[in-house]
C-alpha positions in Angstrom: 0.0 0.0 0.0 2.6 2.4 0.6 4.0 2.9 -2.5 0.6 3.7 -4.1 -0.2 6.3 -1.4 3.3 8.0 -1.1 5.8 8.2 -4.0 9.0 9.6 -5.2 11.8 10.7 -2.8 9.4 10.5 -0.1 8.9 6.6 -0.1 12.0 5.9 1.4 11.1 7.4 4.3 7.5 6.6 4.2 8.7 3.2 4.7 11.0 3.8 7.5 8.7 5.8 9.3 5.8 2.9 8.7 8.3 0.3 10.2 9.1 2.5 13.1 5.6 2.8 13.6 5.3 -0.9 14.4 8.3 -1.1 16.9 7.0 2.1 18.6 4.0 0.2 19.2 5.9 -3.5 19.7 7.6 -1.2 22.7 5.1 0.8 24.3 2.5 -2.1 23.6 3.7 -4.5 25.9 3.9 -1.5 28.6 0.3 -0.8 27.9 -0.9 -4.1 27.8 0.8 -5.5 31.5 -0.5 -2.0 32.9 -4.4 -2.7 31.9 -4.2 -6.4 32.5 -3.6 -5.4 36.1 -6.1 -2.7 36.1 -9.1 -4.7 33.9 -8.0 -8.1 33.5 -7.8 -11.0 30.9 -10.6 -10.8 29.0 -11.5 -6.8 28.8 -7.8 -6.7 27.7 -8.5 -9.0 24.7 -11.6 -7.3 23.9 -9.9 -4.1 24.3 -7.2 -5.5 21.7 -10.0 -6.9 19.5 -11.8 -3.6 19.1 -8.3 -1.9 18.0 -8.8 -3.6 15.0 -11.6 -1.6 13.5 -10.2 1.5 13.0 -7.9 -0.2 10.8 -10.7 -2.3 9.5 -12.5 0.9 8.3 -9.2 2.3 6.9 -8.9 -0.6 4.9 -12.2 -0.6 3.3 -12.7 3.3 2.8 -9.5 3.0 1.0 -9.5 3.5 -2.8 -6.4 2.5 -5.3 -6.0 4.6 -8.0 -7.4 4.3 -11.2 -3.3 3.7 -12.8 -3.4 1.3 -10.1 -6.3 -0.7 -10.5 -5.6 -0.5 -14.3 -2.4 -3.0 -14.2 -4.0 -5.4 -12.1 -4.4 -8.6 -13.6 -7.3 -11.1 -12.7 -5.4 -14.7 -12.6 -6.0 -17.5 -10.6 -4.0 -18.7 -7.3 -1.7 -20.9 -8.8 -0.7 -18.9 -11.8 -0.8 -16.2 -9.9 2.2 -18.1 -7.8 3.9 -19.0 -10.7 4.1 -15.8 -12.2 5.2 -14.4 -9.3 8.1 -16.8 -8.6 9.0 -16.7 -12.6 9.4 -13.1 -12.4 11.7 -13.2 -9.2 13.9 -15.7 -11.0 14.0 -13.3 -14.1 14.8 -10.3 -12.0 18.6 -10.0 -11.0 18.0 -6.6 -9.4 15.8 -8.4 -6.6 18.4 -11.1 -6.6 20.6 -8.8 -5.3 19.1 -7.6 -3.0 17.9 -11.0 -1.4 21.8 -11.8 -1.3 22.4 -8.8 0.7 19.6 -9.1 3.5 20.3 -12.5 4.5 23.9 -12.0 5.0 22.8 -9.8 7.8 20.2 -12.1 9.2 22.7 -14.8 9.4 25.1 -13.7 11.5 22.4 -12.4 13.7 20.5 -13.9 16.3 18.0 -11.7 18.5 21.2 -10.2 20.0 19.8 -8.3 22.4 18.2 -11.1 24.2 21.5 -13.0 23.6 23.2 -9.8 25.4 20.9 -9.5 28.3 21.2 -12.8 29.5 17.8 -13.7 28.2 15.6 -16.2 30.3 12.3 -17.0 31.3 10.5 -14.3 33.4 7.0 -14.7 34.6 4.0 -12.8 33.7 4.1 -10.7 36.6 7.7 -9.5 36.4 7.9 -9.7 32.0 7.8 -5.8 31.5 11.5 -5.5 33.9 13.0 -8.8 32.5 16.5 -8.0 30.3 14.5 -9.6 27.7 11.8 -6.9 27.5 14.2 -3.8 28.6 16.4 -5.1 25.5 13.5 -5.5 23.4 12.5 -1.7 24.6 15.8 -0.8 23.7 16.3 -1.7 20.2 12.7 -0.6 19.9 12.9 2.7 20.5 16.4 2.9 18.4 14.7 1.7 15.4 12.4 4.4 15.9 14.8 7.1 16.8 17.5 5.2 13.2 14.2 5.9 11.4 13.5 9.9 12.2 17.7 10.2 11.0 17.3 7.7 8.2 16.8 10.4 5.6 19.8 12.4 6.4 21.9 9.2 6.6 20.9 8.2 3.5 21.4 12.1 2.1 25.3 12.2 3.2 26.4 8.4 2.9 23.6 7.3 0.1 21.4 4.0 0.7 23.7 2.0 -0.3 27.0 3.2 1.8 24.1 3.6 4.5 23.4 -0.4 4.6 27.2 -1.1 4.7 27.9 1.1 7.3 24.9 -0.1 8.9 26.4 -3.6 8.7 30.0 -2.5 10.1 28.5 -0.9 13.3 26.3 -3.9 14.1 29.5 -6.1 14.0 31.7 -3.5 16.2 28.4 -3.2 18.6 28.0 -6.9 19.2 31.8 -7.6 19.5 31.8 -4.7 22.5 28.8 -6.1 24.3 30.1 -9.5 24.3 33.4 -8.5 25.5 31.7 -5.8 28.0 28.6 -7.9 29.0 28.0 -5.0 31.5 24.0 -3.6 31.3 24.9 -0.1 30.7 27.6 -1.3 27.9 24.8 -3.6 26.7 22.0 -1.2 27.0 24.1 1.5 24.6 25.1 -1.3 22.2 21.8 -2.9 21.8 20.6 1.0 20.8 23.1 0.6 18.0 21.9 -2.3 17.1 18.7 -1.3 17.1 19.5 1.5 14.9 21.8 -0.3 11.7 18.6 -2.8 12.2 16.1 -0.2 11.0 18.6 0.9 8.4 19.4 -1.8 6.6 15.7 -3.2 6.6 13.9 0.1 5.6 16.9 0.7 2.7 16.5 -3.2 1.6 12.4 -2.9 1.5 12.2 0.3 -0.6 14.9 -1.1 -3.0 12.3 -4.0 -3.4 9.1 -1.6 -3.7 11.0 0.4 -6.2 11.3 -2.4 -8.8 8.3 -4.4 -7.9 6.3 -3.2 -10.7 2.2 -2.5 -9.4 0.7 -6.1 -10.6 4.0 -7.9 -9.0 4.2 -5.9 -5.7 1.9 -8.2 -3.8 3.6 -11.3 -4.6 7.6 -9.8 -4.8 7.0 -8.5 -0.9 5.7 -12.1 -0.3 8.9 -13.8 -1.7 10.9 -10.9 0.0 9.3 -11.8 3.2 10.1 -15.5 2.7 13.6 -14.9 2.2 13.7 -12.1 5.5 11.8 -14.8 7.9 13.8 -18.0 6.6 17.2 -16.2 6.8 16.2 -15.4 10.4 14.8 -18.5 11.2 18.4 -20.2 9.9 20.4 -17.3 11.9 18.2 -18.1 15.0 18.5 -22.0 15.3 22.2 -21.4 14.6 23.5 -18.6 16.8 21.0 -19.9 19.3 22.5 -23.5 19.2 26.2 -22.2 19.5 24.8 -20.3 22.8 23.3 -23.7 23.9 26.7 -25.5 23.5 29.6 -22.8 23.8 27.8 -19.5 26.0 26.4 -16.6 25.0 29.5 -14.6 25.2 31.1 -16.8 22.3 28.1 -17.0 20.5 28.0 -13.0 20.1 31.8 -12.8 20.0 31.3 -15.6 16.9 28.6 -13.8 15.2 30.7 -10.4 15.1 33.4 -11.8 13.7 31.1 -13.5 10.4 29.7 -10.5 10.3 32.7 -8.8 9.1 33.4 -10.9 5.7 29.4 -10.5 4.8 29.6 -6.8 5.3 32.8 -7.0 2.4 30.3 -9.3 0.5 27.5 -7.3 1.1 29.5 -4.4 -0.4 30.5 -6.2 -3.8 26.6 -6.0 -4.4 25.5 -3.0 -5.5 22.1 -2.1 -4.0 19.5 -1.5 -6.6 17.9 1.9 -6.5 15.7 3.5 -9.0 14.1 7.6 -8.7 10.6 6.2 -9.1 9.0 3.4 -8.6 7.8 1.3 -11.6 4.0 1.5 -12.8 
């Protein structure tokens, strides 16, 4: 949807903005929620969830594409519509590009900053002050915050430079939280973290949007959410495994370290970028 509502030079950081919405609200949510569970209880606090739906609901149906919009949409059935779909991918060496470079992040990244608080199981009572949930609170609020100075980042370094860069400080802010594996030291890495995080993702996405022609966008974002989700799933089984079996402080000191040939990978592919996005 974004792209059809907000164009140009401004999609970029439309899109940032959109995906710092939803960790401003993964942040304060919990906060919210643990607050009016003690004040309402279980089951107003589902209701109270459930009716937050229909203002989205309503924005969803009042909405109206535009007519260019609604023009190059093609009627097709499921299955060709899958095939297409995966057919134009596999044609496409722009996105292939691009799905090289996002995973190499993803794998040598594990939810770090549960990795770097000492993650472990908290009750329901005490799950807003757990490490856990202040790490989570952290990296939150820094993708937020990596959002708002996304455009000028992007201005002096360009998107590209921005994603590398992005890549190099994640690797220095791991190594120092698993060498310093202090909560303060933590704390301000996880922030960084946080921050290259919402850069490299929001850069990545709008590369995608921008080539996605209007018919394909639906089913290119699928793909591109396959690939985001399975690279994570692979990084998380991994990293978390060498936790299991060497610590966490190996694990993170590990991870760092790959990080740093994938960053000099990730810069021998050129990030595709167009001015406008395709009709």
């Amino acid at each position: 949807m974004v792209p059809e509502i907000v164009s140009g030079p401004m999609l970029r950081p439309a899109i940032a903005l959109n995906s710092a919405g939803f960790n401003l609200a993964r942040t304060v949510g919990p906060v919210i929620g643990q607050i009016l569970l003690g004040l309402v209880g279980v089951f107003l606090l589902f209701a109270i969830n459930a009716c937050t739906y229909i203002g989205v609901i309503f924005a969803m149906a009042s909405w109206r594409r535009s007519a260019e919009a609604r023009a190059s949409q093609r009627r097709e059935g499921f299955f060709e519509a899958a095939r297409t779909g995966i057919a134009f991918v596999q044609s496409s060496g722009e996105l292939k590009a691009i799905f090289a470079r996002r995973p190499l992040l993803l794998r040598a990244r594990y939810r770090h900053q549960h990795l770097a608080a000492g993650d472990r199981p908290a009750s329901s009572s005490a799950s807003t002050s757990s490490p856990s949930a202040s790490s989570t609170r952290c990296s939150g609020s820094a993708r937020v915050g990596g959002a708002i100075l996304m455009p000028t980042l992007n201005r002096l370094l360009s998107p590209d430079r921005a994603n590398i860069w992005a890549m190099g400080l994640h690797a220095a802010a791991t190594l120092i939280a698993a060498l310093a594996m202090t909560p303060c030291v933590v704390g301000g890495c996880i922030t960084l973290l946080g921050a290259c995080w919402i850069t490299v993702m929001a850069n990545n996405t709008t590369a995608v949007q921008f080539i996605l022609p209007n018919f394909m966008r639906a089913r290119g974002m699928a793909i591109h959410q396959m690939v985001f989700f399975g690279a994570m799933v692979a990084g998380s089984l991994f990293w978390g495994k060498i936790a299991t079996l060497f610590g966490t402080q190996a694990s993170l000191i590990v991870s760092a370290a790959a990080l740093v040939p994938f960053t000099v990978l990730a810069a021998s592919i050129r990030l595709p970028g167009s001015p406008l996005p395709r009709g």
